[in-house]
C-alpha positions as CSV (number, residue, x, y, z in Angstrom):
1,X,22.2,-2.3,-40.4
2,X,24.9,-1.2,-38.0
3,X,24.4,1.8,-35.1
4,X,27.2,4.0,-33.8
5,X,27.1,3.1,-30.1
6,X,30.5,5.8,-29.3
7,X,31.9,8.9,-30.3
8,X,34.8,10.0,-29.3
9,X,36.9,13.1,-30.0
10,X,40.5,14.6,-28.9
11,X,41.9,18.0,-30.0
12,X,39.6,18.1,-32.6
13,X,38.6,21.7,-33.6
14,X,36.9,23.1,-30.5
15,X,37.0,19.8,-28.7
16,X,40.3,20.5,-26.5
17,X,40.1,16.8,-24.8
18,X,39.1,13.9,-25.3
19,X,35.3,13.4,-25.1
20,X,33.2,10.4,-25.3
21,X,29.9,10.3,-26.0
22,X,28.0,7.3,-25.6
23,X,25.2,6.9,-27.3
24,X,24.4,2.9,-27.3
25,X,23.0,2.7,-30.8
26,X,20.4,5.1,-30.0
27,X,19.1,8.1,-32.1
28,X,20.1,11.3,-30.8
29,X,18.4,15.2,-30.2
30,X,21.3,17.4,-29.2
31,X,21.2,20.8,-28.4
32,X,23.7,23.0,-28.7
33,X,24.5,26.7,-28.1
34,X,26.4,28.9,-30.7
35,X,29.7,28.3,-30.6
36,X,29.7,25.0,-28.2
37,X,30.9,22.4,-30.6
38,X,27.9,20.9,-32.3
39,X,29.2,21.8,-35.8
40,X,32.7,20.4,-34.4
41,X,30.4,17.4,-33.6
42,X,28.6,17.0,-37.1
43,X,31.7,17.5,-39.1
44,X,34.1,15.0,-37.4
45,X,31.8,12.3,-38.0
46,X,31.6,13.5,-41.7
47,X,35.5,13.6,-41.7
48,X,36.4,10.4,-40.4
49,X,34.0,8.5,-42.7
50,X,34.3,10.6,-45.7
51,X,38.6,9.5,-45.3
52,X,37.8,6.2,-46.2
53,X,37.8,7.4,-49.9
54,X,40.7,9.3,-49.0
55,X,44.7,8.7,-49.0
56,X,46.3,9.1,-45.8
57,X,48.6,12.4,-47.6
58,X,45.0,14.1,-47.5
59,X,43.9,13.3,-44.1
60,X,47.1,14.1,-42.5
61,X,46.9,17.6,-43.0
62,X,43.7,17.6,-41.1
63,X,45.9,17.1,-37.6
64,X,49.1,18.8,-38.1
65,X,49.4,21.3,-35.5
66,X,47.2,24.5,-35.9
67,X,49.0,27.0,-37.7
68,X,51.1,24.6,-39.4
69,X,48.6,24.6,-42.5
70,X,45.2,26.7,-43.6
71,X,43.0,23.0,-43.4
72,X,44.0,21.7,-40.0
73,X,41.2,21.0,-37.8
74,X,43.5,20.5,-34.6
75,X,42.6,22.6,-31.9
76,X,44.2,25.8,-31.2
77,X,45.6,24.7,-27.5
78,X,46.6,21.4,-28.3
79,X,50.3,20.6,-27.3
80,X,52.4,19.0,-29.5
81,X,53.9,15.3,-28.5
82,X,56.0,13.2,-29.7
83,X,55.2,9.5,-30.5
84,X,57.7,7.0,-28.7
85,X,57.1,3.9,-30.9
86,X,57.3,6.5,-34.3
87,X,59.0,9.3,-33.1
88,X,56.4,10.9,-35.1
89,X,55.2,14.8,-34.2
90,X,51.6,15.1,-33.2
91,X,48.6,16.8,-31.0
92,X,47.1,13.9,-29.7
93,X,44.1,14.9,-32.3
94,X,41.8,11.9,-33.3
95,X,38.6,10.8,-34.4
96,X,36.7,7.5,-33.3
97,X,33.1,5.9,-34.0
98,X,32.7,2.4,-32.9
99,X,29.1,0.6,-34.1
100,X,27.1,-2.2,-32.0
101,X,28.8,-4.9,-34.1
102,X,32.3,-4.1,-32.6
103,X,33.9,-2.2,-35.2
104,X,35.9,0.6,-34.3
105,X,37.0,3.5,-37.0
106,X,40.2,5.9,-36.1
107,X,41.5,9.1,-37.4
108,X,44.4,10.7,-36.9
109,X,48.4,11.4,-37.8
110,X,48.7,8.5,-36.4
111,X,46.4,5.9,-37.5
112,X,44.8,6.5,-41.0
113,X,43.7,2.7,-41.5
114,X,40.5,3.9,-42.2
115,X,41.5,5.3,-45.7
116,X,40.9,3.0,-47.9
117,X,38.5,0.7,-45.8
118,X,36.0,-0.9,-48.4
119,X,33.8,-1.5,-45.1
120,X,33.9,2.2,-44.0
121,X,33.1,3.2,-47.6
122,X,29.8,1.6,-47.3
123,X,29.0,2.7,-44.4
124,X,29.8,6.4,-45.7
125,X,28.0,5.8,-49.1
126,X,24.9,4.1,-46.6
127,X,24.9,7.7,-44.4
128,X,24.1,11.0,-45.3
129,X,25.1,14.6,-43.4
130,X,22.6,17.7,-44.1
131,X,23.0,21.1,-42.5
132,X,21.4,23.9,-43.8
133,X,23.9,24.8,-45.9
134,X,23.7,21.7,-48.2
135,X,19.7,22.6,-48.5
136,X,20.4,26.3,-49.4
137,X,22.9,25.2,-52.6
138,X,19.5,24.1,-53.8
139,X,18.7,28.3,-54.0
140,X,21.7,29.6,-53.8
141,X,21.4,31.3,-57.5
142,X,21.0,34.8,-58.7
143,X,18.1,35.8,-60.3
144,X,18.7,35.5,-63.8
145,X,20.3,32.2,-63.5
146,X,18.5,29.1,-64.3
147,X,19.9,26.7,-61.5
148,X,22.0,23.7,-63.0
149,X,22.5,21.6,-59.9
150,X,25.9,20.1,-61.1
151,X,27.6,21.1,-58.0
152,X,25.1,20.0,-55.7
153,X,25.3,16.2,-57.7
154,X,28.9,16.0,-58.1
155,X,30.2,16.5,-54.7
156,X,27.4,15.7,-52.3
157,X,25.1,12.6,-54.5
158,X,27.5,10.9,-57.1
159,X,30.6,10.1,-54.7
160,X,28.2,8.4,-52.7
161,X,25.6,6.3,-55.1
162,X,26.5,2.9,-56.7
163,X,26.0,2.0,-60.0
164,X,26.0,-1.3,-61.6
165,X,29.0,-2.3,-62.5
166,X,31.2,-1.7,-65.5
167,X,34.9,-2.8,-67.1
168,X,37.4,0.1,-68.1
169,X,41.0,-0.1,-68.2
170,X,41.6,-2.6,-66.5
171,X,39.0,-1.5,-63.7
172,X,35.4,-2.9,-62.4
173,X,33.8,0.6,-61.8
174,X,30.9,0.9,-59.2
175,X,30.6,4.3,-57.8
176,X,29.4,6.8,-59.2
177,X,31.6,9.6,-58.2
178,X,34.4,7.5,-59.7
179,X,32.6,6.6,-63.0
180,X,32.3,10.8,-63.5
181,X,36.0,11.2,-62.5
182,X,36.9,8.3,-65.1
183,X,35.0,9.7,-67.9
184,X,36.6,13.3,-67.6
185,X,39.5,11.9,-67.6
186,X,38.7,10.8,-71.4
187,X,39.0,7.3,-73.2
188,X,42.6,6.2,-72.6
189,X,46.5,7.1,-74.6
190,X,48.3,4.9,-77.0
191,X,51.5,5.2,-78.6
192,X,51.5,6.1,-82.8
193,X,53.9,4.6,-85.4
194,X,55.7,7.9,-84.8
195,X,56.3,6.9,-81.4
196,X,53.5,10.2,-79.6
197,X,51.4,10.0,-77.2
198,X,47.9,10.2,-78.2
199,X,44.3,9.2,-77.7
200,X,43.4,5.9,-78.7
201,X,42.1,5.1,-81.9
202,X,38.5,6.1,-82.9
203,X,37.8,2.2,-83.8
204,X,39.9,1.1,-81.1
205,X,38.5,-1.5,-78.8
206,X,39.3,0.9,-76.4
207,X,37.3,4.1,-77.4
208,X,34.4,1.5,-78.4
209,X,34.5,0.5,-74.8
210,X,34.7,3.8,-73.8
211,X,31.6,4.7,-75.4
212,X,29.7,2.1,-74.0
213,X,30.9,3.4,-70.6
214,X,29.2,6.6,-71.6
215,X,26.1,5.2,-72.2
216,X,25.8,3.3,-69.4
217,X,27.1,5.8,-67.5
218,X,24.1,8.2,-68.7
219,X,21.2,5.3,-68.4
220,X,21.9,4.7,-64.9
221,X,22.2,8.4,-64.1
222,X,18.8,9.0,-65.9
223,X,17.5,5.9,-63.2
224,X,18.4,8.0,-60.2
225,X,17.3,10.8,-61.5
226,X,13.5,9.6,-62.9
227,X,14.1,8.1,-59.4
228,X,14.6,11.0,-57.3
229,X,11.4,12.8,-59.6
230,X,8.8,9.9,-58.6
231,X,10.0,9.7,-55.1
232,X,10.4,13.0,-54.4
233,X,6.9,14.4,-55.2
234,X,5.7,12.0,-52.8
235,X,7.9,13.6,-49.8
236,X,7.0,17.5,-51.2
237,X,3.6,16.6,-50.5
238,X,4.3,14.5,-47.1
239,X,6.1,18.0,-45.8
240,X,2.4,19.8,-46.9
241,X,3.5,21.3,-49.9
242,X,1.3,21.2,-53.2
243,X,4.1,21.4,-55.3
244,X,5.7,19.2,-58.4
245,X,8.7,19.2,-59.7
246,X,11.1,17.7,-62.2
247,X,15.3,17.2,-62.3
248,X,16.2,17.4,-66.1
249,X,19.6,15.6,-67.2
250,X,21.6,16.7,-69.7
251,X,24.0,14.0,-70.2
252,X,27.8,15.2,-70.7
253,X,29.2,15.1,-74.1
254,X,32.8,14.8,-75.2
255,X,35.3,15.6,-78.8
256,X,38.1,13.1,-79.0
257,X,40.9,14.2,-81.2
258,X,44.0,13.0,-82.0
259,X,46.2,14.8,-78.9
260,X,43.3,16.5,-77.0
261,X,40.1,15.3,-74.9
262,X,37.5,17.9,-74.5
263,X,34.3,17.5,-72.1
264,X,31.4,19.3,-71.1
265,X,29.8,18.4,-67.7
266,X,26.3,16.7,-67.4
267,X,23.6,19.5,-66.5
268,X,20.8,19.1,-63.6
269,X,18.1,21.3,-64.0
270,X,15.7,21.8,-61.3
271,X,12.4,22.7,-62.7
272,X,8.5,23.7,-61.2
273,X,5.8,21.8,-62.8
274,X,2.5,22.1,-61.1
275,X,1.9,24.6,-58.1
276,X,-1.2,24.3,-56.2
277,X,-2.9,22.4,-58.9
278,X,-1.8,24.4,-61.4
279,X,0.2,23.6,-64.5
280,X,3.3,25.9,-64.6
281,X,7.0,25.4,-66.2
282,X,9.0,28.0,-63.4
283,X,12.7,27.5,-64.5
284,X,14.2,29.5,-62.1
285,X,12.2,28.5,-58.9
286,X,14.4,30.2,-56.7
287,X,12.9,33.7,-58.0
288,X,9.3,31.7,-57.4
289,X,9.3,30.3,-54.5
290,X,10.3,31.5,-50.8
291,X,12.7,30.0,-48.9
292,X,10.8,27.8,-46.7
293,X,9.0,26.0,-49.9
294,X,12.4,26.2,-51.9
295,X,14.2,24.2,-49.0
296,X,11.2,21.9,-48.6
297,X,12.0,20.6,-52.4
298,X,15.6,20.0,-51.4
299,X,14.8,18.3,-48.4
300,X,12.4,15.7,-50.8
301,X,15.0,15.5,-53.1
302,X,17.7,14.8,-50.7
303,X,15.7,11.9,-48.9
304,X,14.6,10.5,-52.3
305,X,18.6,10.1,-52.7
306,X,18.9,8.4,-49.7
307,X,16.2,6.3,-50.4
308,X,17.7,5.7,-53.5
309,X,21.1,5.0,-52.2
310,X,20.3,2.6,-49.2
311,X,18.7,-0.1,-52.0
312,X,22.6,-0.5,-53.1
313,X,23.7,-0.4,-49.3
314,X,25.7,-3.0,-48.0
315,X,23.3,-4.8,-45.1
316,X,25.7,-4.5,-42.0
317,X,27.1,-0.6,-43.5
318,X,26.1,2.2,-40.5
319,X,23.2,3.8,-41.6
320,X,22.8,6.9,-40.1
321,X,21.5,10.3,-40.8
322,X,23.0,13.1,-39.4
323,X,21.2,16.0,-39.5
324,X,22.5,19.6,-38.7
325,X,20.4,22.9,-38.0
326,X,18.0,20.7,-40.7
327,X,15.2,22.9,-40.3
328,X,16.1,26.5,-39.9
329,X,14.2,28.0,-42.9
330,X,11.3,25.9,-42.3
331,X,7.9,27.4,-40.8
332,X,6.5,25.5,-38.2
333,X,3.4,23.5,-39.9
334,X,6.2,22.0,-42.5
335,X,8.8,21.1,-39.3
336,X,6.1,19.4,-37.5
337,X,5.7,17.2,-41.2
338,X,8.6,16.8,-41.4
339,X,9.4,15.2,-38.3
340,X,6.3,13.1,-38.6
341,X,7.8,11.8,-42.0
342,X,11.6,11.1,-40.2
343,X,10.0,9.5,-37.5
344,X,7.9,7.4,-39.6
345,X,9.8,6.8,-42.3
346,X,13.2,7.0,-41.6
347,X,13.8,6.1,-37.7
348,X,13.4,2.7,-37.9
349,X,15.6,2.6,-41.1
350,X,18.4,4.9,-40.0
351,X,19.7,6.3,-36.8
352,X,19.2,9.6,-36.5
353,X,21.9,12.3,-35.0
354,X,19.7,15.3,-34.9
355,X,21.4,18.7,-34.2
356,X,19.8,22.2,-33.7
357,X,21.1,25.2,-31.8
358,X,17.0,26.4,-31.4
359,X,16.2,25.6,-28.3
360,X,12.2,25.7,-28.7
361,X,13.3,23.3,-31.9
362,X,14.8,20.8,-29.9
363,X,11.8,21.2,-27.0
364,X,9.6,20.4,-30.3
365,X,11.6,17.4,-31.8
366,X,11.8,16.2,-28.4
367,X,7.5,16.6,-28.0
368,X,7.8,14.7,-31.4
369,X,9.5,11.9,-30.4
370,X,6.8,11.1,-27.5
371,X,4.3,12.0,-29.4
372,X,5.2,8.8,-31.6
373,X,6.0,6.9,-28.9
374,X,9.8,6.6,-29.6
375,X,10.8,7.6,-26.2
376,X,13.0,5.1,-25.0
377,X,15.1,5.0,-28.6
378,X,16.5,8.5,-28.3
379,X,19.1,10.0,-26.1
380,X,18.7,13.8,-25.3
381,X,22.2,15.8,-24.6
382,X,23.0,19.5,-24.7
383,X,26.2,21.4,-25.4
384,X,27.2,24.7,-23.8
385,X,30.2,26.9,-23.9
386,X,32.5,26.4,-20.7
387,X,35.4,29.0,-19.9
388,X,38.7,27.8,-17.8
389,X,38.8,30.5,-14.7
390,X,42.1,31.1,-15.4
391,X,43.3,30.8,-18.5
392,X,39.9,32.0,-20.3
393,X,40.0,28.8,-22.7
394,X,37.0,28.1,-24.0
395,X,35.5,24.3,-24.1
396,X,32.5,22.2,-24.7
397,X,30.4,20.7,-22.0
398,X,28.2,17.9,-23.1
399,X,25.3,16.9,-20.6
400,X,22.1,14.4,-20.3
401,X,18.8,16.4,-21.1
402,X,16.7,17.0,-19.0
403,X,18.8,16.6,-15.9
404,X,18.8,19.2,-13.0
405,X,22.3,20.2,-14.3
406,X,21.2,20.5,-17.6
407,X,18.2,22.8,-16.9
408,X,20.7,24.3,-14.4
409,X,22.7,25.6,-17.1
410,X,19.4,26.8,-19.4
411,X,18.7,29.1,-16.5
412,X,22.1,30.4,-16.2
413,X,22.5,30.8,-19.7
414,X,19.0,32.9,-19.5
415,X,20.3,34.8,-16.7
416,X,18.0,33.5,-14.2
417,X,20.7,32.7,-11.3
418,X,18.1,32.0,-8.8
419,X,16.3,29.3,-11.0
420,X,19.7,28.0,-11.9
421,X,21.2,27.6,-8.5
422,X,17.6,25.9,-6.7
423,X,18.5,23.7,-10.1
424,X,22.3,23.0,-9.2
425,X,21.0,22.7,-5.6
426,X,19.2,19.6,-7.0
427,X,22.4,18.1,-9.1
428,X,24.2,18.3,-6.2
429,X,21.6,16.4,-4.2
430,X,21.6,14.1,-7.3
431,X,25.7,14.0,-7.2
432,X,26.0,13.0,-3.6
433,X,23.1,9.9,-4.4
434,X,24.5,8.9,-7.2
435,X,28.1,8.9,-7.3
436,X,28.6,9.0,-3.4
437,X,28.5,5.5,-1.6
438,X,24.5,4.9,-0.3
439,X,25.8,4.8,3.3
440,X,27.1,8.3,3.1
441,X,23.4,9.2,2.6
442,X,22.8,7.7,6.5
443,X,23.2,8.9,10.0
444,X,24.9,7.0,12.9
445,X,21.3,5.7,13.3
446,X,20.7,4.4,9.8
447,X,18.1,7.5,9.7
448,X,18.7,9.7,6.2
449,X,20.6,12.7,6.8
450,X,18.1,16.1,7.1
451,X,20.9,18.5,5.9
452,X,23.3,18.1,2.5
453,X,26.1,20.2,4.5
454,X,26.2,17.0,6.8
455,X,26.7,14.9,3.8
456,X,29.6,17.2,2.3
457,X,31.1,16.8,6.1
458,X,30.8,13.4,6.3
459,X,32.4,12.7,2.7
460,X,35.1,15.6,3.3
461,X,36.3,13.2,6.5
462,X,35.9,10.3,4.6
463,X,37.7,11.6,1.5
464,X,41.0,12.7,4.1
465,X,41.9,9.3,4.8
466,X,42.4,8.2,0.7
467,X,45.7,9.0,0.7
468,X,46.2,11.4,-2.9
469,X,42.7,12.3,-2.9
470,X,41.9,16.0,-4.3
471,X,39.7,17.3,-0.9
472,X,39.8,20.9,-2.5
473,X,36.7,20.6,-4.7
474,X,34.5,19.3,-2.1
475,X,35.7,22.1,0.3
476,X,34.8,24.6,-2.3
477,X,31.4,23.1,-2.8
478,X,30.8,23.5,1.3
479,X,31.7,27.1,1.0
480,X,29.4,27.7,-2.1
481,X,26.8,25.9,-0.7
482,X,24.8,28.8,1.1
483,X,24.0,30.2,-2.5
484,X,22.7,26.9,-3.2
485,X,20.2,26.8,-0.2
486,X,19.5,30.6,0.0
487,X,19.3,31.7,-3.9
488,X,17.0,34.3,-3.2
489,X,18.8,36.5,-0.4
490,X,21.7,38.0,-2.9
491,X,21.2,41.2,-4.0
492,X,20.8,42.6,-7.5
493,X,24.3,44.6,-6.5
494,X,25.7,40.9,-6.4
495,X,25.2,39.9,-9.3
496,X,28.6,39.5,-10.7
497,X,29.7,37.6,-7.7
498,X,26.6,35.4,-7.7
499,X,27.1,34.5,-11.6
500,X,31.1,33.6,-10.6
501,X,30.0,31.1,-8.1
502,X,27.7,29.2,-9.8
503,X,30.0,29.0,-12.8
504,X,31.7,27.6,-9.8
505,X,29.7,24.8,-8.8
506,X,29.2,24.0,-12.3
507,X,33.2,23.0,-12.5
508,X,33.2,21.1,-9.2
509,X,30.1,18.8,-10.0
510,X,31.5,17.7,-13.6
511,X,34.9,17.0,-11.5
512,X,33.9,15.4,-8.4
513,X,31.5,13.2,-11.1
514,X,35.0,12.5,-12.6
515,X,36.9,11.8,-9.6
516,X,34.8,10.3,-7.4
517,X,33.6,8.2,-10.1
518,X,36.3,6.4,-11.2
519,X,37.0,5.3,-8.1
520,X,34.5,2.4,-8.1
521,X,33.8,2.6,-4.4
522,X,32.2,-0.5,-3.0
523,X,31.8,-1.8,0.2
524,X,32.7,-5.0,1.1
525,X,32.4,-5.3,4.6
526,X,29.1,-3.6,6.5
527,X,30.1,-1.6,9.4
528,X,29.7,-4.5,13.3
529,X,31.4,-6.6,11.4
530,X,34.5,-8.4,12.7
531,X,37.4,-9.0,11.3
532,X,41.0,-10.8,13.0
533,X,44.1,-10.0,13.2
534,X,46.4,-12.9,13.8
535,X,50.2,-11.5,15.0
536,X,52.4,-14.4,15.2
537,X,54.9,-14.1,18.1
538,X,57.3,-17.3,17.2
539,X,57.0,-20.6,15.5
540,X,54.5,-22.1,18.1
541,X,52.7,-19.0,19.3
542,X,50.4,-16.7,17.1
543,X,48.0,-14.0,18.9
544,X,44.6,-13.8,17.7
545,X,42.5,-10.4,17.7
546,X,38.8,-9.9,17.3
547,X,38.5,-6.4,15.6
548,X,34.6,-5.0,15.0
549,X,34.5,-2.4,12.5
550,X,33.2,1.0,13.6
551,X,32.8,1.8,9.9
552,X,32.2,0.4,6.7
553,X,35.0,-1.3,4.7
554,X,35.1,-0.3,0.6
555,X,37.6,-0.9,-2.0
556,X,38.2,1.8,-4.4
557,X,40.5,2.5,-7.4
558,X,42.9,4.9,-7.3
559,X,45.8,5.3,-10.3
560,X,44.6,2.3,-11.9
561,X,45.3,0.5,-8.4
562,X,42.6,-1.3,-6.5
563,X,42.9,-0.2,-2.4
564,X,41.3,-1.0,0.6
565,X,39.5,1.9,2.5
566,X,40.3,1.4,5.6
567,X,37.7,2.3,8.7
568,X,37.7,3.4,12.5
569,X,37.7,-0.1,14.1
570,X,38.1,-1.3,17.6
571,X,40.0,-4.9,19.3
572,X,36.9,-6.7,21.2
573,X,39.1,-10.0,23.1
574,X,42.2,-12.0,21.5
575,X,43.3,-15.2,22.5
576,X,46.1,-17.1,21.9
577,X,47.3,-20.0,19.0
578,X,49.7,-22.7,20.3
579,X,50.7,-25.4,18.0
580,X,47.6,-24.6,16.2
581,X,45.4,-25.1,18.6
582,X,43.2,-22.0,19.9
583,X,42.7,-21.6,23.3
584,X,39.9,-19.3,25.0
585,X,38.7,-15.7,23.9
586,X,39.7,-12.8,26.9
587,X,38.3,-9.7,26.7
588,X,40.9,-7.0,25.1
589,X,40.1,-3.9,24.2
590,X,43.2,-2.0,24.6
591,X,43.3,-0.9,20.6
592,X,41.7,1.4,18.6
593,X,42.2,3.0,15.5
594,X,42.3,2.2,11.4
595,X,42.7,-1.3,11.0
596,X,46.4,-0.4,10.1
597,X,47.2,1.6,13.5
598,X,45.9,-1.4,15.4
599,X,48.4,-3.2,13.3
600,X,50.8,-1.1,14.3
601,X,50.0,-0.8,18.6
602,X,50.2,-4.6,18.8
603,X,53.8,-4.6,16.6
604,X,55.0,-2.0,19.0
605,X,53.8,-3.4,21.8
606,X,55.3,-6.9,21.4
607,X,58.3,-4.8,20.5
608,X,58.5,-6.3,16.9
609,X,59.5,-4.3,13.7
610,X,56.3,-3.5,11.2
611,X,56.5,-4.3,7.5
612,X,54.0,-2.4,5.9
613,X,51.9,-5.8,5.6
614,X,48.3,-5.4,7.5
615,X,46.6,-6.7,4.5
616,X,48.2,-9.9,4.6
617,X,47.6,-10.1,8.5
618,X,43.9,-9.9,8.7
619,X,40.9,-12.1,8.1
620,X,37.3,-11.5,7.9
621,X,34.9,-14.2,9.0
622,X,35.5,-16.5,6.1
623,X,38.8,-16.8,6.8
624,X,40.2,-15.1,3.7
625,X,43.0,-12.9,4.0
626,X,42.0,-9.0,3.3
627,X,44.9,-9.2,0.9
628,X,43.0,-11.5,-1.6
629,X,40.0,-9.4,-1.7
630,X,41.6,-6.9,-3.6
């Protein structure tokens, strides 16, 4: 059994960047607010994996530009580029899952490999998407009608079951969906003496075989289906419902004539047979039954499928269950079941992408989950609707649960500004320990700072000397700090205001996570330490200089290039190198500066041109040139 370990999306639907999610083959509880790209979520998983039975014509459409056809899922700001090695148009829209065993699956205009992909049709056939939609089909029925669950089998069950296998035209035949397809499309054409098209022959080898295809097409849909009826009950009465039920087939039936090849679909009838007890034969269960009981039997019957399917399952296939808005019409006693049954049952079979935009849902999956001990297999993330100041774009923001930012956002999204900015008080707090280097956190002394605003000054003069650094969203964050540390002194009157600045500090947290994070700041050299800076003056004579460092010494990453931060340092004594000999330390201390500008004083005052090459001219205790450290 494989695991999805990333996600990531770009320009897909209302994901307007790329985002990664990593989820390191865990389950996952995610809420997400109306409108913030859960569904968006949900159905690019379902799209990439459902294009391995695709051709790369039908996926295609999927990221043309939006507005350049009705089924493009390309989102509506995406800017259009063109490929250098193709030349070929395209939005930088994509798709990517890649699993714990190191295989990656891409969608997009520009790589459709996936269609196709015998692997990644296992792995769709071995994983199954429900949203409440897919459970209402099950009811979706007038009153008069007697349901006939055709639909329901032929485009979310059959393309996705495996069969044994069969011979026909040519053809080894396994799945399901494509035995239906082949048997509408009739028994095969031959040519007549006359020299017409026609079926073949009634005693033709052909239509004998064909025949046989029917029958063992209709025994082994009889097997999932007695299947689905024995398994099903059992999970009816798991979710605390007293009820039986039974799928009738009606196999499909066909008239072969000479020129023409008539069918009539295969029937599913979904039919009540015991209610509390009781004996009953309710054909039309949707007039019977409420909703919460009627979605209850299609939630059995859908896991009895998936039971079903993952004997035939391929054992390294992803097996996952993704799970959308799953329990919407259910009442609260048959939710708590049935997350007693998923977490039993199904967790340790499946990984499980669980989606809800119901907050007290997702607080009650999320009791769940500890309450069966599962704590450490699930991630927690929630989605919310983010708005660019000035353009008014709308975007998703995915964050950790149950982080201060996280519950920062629940409060502002409840209106509760003062709850939300003591909470963004506390990410920042979180921000500066976490992403900031550990010494930033310390005082002259080696005492912890008392105040954040002396952190924030302390990085702000820090941050100045990284040449290309963006200072502006740490300045902003000094400014709005007072509504961080005072939440309670603004006025009702201030409202407006008050929500625009923590909307604020919402944007610069995510960024300076960004930005300061990718830097990979580390320090290599604690502040005392002494390093040398040997200046040679000809071919005999090199001057040695004893620097101390007044600060720390990092490294950080900037534009994919690795850089030495360079700190406040002093000259302590130099002596002098003669034929490689050195003579006597003197006290010197006539330099100060960045270990560049000390470079610099010494080059100017032996009146000798600099060349840009400190790096290469200093050496820390172990001898090793700065240079090589990077």
């Amino acid at each position: 059994m494989s695991k999805i370990s990333q996600i990531s999306l770009s320009n897909f639907k209302f994901f307007n960047k790329e985002e990664v999610i990593d989820i390191n083959n865990n389950h996952l509880l995610l809420y997400g607010e109306n409108g913030s790209g859960k569904s968006s979520l949900f159905w690019g998983i379902y799209t990439l994996l459902e294009a391995s039975f695709k051709q790369p014509i039908e996926t295609d459409k999927y990221f043309q530009a939006f507005g350049t056809n009705d089924e493009s899922l390309v989102n509506v700001y995406a800017v259009k580029k063109i490929c250098p090695i193709t030349n070929k148009e395209h939005c930088d829209s994509y798709i990517k899952i890649k699993s714990d065993n190191n295989t990656e699956y891409v969608l997009s205009l520009l790589d459709s490999t996936i269609c196709g992909n015998t692997n990644a049709q296992e792995s769709r056939k071995a994983t199954d998407f429900i949203n409440y939609q897919s459970i209402f089909k099950f009811q979706d029925f007038k009153n008069s009608e007697t349901p006939d669950l055709y639909e329901v089998f032929n485009y979310s069950v059959l393309p996705y079951v495996t069969f044994p296998s069969f011979p026909l035209k040519g053809k080894i035949l396994t799945n399901a969906g494509l035995m239906w397809e082949e048997y509408k499309n009739g028994p095969g054409k031959t040519i007549n003496y006359k020299g017409d098209t026609i079926l073949v022959y009634k005693h033709s080898p052909e239509y004998k075989n064909f025949l046989a295809f029917e029958k063992h097409f209709n025994e082994n849909f009889t097997k999932l289906v007695d299947f689905i009826n024995a398994h099903g009950a059992d999970f009816v009465k798991k979710l605390g419902y007293n009820i039986k039920f039974e799928l009738k087939y009606t196999p499909p039936a066909h008239i072969k004539k000479d020129k023409n090849y008539e069918w009539t679909a295969f029937r599913i009838d979904l039919i009540i047979t015991s209610y509390n007890g009781q004996m009953v034969q309710i054909k039309k269960p949707q007039s019977f039954l409420n909703e919460a009981k009627m979605s209850a039997v299609a939630v059995a019957i859908r896991l009895a499928i998936i039971d079903y399917r993952i004997n035939t399952a391929v054992p390294d296939a992803l097996k996952v269950l993704v799970l959308d808005d799953l329990m919407i019409s259910l009442d609260m006693g048959n939710r708590d079941k049935l997350m007693d049954l998923l977490l039993d049952d199904f967790a340790n079979r499946y990984q499980i992408l669980f989606f809800t935009h119901d907050r007290m849902l997702f607080d009650f999956v999320n009791y769940k989950i500890k309450q069966h001990k599962q704590n450490t297999e699930w991630l927690r993330k929630e989605m919310y609707v983010g708005e660019d100041d000035i353009t008014k774009r709308e975007y998703p923001v995915l964050l950790d649960s149950e982080t201060d930012i996280s519950r920062a956002m629940k409060h502002y999204k409840n209106f509760d500004f003062p709850a939300s900015a003591n909470y963004l008080r506390k990410a920042v707090e979180a921000l500066v320990k976490d992403t900031f280097p550990p010494k930033f956190l310390l005082q002259d002394s080696g005492l912890p700072h008392d105040k954040l605003r002396s952190i924030l000054d302390f990085s702000v003069k820090f941050f100045r000397k990284i040449p290309k650094f963006d200072i502006s969203k740490l300045l902003l964050l000094i400014r709005n700090l007072d509504i961080l540390l005072n939440p309670l002194s603004h006025k009702i009157s201030e409202t407006t205001v008050y929500k625009t600045e923590l909307k604020e500090v919402f944007v610069i947290i995510n960024s300076l996570k960004t930005q300061i994070g990718a830097m990979c700041i580390k320090e290599i050299l604690p502040r005392k330490s002494k390093v040398y800076l040997y200046f040679k003056e000809n071919a005999q004579t090199t001057q040695k200089y004893e620097i101390e460092l007044q600060e720390e010494m990092y490294t950080y990453e900037m534009n994919a290039n690795k850089n030495i931060y360079q700190p406040n340092a002093r000259s302590l004594r130099s002596c002098t190198i003669t034929n490689g000999i050195e003579g006597e330390f003197n006290k010197n201390e006539r330099y100060k500066g960045t270990l560049e500008d000390i470079c610099k004083k010494v080059h100017s005052f032996k009146r000798q041109m600099y060349n840009n090459n400190y790096l290469e001219l200093y050496k820390n205790s172990q001898d090793t040139k700065l240079i090589n450290i990077l």
